[in-house]
C-alpha positions in Angstrom: 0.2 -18.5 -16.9 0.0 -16.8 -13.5 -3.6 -15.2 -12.8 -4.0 -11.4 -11.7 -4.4 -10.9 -8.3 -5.3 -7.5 -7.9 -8.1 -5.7 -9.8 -7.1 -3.0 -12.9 -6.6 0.5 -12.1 -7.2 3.4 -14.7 -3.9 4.6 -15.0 -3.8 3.7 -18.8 -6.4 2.4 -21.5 -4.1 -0.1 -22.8 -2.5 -2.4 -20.0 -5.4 -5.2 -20.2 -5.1 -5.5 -23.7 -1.7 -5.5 -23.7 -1.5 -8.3 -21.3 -4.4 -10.1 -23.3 -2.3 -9.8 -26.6 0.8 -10.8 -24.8 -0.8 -14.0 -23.5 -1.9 -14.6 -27.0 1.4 -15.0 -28.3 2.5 -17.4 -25.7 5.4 -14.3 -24.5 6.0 -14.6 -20.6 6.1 -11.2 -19.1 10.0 -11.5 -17.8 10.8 -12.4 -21.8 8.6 -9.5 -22.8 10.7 -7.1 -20.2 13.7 -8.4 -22.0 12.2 -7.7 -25.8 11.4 -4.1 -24.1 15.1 -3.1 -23.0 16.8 -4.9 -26.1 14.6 -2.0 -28.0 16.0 0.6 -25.5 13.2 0.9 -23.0 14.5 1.2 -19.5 11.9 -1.1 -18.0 12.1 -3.6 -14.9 9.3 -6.4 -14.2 7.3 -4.6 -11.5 7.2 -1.4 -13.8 6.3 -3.8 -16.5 3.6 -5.5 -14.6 1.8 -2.3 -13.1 1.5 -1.4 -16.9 -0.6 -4.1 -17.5 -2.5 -4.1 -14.4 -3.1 -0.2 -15.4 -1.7 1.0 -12.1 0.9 3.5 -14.1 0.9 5.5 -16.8 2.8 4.3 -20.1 5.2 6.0 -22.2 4.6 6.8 -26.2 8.2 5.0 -25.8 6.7 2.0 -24.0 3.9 2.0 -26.5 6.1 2.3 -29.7 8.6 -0.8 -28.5 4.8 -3.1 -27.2 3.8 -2.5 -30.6 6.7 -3.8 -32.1 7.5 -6.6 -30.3 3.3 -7.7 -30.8 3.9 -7.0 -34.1 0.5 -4.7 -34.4 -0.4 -1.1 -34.7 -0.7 1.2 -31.8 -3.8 2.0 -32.8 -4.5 -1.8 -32.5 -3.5 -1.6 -28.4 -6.7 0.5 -28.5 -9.6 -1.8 -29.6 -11.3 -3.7 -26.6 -12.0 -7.5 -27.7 
């Protein structure tokens, strides 16, 4: 898996974990964009990606659909590791 190259922002609390989570489950971020607009979000990669790196803010839309795809609770997008 590709490393990050530029530091996280704060635009969101839940981008890290998401990527962490993500990783986790062995789900390349292009696949994951794809889960993401099969579910009806309107997302492309470099949205996606500034999401994660916390550069942007993300949607309760964004968050439902990264829930379901991870298979956890929003609530569990929260908790640092």
């Amino acid at each position: 898996m590709k490393i990050r190259k530029k530091d996280y922002g704060n635009a969101n609390m839940v981008g890290k974990q998401i990527e962490s989570i993500r990783k986790s489950h062995g789900i390349k971020q292009k696949d994951f964009v794809s889960k993401m607009q099969v579910l009806g979000v309107d997302i492309n990669p470099t949205s996606y990606s500034k999401l994660e790196g916390q550069l942007r803010i993300v949607t309760d839309k964004e968050l439902y659909a990264i829930s379901k795809i991870l298979g956890i609770t929003i609530d569990e997008l929260f908790n640092k590791e």
